[in-house]
Backbone as CSV, one residue per row, in Angstrom:
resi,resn,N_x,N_y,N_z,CA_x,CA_y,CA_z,C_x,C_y,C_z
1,UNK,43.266,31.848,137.686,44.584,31.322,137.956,45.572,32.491,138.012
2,UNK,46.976,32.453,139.292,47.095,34.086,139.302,48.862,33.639,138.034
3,UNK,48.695,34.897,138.072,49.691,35.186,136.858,51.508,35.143,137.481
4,UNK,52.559,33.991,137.575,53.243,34.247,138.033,54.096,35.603,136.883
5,UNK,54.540,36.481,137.870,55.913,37.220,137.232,56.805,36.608,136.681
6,UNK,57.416,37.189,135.554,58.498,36.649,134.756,59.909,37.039,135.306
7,UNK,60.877,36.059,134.725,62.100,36.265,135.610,63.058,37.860,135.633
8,UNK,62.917,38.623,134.032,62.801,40.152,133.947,62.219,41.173,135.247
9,UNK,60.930,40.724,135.391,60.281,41.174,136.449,60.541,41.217,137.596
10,UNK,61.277,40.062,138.165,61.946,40.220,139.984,62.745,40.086,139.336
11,UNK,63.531,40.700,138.269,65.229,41.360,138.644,64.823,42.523,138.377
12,UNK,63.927,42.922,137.644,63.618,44.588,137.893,63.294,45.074,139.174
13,UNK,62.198,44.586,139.857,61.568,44.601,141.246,63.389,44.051,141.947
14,UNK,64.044,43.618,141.811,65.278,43.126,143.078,66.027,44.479,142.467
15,UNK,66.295,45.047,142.020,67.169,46.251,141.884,66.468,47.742,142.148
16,UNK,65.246,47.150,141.832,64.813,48.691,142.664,65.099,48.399,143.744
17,UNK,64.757,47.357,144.539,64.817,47.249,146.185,65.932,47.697,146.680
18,UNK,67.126,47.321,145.624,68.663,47.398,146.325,68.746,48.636,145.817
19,UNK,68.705,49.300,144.883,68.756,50.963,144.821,67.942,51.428,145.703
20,UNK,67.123,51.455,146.013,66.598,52.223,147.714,67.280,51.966,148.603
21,UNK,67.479,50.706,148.954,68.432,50.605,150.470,69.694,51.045,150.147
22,UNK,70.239,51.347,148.985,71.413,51.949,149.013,71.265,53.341,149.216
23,UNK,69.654,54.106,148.589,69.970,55.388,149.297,69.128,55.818,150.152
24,UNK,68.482,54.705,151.046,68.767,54.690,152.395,69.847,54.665,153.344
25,UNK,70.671,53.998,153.119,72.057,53.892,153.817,72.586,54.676,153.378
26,UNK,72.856,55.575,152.068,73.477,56.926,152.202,72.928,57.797,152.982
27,UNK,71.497,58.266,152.534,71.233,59.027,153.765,71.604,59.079,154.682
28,UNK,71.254,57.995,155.733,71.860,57.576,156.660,72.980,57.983,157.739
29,UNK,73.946,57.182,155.897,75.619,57.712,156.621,75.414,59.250,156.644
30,UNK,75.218,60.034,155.326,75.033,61.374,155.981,74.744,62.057,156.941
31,UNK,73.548,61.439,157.802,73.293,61.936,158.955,74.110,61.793,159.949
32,UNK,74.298,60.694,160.155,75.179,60.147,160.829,76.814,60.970,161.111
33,UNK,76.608,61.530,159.371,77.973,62.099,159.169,77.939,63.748,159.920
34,UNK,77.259,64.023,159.553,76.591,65.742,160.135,76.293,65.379,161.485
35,UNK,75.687,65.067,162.209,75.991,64.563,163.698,77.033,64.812,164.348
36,UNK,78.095,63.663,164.079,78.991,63.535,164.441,79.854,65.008,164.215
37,UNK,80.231,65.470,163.042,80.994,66.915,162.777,79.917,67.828,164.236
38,UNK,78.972,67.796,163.829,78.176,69.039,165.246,78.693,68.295,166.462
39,UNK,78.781,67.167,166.557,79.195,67.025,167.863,80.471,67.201,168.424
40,UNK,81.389,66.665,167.729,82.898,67.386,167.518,82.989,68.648,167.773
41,UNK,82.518,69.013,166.760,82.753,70.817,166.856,82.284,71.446,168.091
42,UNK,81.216,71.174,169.217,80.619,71.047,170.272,82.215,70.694,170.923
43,UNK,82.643,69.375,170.954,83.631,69.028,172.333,84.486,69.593,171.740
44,UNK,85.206,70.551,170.892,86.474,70.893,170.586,86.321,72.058,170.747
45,UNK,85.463,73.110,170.545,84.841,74.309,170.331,85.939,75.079,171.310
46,UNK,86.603,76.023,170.538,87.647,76.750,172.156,88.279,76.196,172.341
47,UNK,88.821,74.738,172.210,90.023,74.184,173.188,91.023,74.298,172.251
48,UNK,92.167,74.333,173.017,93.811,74.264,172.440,93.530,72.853,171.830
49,UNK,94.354,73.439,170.466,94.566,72.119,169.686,95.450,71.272,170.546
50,UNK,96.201,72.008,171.053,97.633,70.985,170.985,97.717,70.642,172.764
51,UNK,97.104,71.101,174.026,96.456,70.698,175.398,95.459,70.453,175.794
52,UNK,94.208,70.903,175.278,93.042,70.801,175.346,92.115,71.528,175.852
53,UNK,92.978,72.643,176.173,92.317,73.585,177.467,92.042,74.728,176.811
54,UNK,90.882,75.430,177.516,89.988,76.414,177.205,90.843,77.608,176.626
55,UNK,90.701,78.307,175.368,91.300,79.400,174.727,90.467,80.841,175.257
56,UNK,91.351,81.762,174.768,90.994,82.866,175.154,91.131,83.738,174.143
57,UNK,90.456,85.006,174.030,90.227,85.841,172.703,91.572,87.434,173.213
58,UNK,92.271,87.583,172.857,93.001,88.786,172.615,93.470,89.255,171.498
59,UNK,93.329,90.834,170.975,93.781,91.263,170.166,95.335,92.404,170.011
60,UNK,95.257,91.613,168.657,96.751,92.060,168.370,96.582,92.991,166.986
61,UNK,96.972,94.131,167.152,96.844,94.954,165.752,95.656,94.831,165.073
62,UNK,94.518,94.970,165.961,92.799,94.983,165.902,92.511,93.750,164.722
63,UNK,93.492,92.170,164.934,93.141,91.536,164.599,92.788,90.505,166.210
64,UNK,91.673,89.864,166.069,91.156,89.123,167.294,91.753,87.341,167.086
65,UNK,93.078,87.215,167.795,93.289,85.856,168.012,92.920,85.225,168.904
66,UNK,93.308,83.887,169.206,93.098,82.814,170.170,94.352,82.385,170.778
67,UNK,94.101,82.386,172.236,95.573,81.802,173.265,95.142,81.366,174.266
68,UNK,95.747,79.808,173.975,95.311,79.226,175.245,96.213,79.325,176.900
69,UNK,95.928,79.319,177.391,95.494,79.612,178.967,96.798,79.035,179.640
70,UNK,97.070,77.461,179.214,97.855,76.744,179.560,98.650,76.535,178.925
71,UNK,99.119,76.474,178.022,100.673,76.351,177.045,100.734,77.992,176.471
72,UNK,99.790,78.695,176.688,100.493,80.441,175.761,100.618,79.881,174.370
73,UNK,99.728,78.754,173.818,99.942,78.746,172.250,98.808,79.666,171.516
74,UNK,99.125,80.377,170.345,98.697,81.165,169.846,98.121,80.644,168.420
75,UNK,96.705,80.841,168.058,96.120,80.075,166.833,94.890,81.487,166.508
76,UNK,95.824,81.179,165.074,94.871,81.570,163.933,93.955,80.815,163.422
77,UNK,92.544,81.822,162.888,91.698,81.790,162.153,92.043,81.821,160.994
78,UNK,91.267,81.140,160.101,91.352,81.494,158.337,91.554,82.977,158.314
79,UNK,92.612,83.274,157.462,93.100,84.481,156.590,93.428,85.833,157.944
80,UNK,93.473,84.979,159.404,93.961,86.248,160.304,95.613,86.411,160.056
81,UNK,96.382,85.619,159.671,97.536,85.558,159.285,97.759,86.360,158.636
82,UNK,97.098,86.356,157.498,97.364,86.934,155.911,96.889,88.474,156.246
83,UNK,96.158,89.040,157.305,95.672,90.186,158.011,97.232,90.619,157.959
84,UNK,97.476,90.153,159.111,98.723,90.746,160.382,99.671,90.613,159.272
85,UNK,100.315,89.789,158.207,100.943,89.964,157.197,101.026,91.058,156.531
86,UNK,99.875,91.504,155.958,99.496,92.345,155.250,100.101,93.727,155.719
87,UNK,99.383,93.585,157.249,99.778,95.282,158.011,101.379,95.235,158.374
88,UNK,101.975,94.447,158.535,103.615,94.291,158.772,104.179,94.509,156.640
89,UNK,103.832,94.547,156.278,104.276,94.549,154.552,104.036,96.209,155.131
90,UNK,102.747,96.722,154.904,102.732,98.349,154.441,103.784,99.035,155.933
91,UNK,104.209,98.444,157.063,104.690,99.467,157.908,105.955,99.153,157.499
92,UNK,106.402,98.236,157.079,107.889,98.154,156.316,108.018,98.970,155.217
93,UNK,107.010,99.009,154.399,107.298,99.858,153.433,107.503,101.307,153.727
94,UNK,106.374,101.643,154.900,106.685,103.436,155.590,107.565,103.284,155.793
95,UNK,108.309,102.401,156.767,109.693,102.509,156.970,110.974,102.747,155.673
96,UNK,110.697,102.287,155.213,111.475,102.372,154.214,111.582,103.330,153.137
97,UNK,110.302,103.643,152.887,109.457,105.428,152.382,110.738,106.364,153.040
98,UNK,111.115,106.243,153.904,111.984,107.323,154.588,112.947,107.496,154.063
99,UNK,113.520,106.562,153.433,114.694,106.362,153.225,115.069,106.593,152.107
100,UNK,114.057,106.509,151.371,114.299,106.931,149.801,114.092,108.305,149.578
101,UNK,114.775,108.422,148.343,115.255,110.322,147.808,113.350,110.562,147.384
């Protein structure tokens, strides 16, 4: 005669089930999530934030910015700012080196 399971038993067995499909569906969304960012980054890659159109690489004070084509807008990289900052601080200061006794 077969042995039914006790009611402990399929709520143990029903919560494993639902803790897997929950991290199944995280997974999931993760992938899903990483996808999507590569694919983005793919259709945006180079374009003007603010027209959409293809950027171009020129340098300014042997720091390498971005300018797009069609509006002449000009975009920084992480910490190229804080570069060109930096070198405008010490030529103010030569400048000013002069001036003092």
């Amino acid at each position: 005669m077969p042995v039914k399971p006790s009611e402990s038993e399929e709520e143990y067995f029903a919560r494993q089930e639902i803790e897997r499909r929950k991290r199944q569906q995280k997974e999931h969304a993760e992938k899903m999530a990483e996808e999507e960012k590569t694919r983005l980054r793919e259709l945006h890659f180079m374009r003007c934030p603010k027209c959409g159109m293809d950027l171009t690489h020129f340098e300014l004070k042997g720091i390498e910015l971005d300018r797009c084509v069609s509006c002449g807008g000009t975009w920084f990289d992480h910490g190229e700012i804080d570069q060109l900052i930096s070198q405008e601080q010490s030529a103010i200061k030569r400048v000013l080196s002069l001036f003092k006794e």
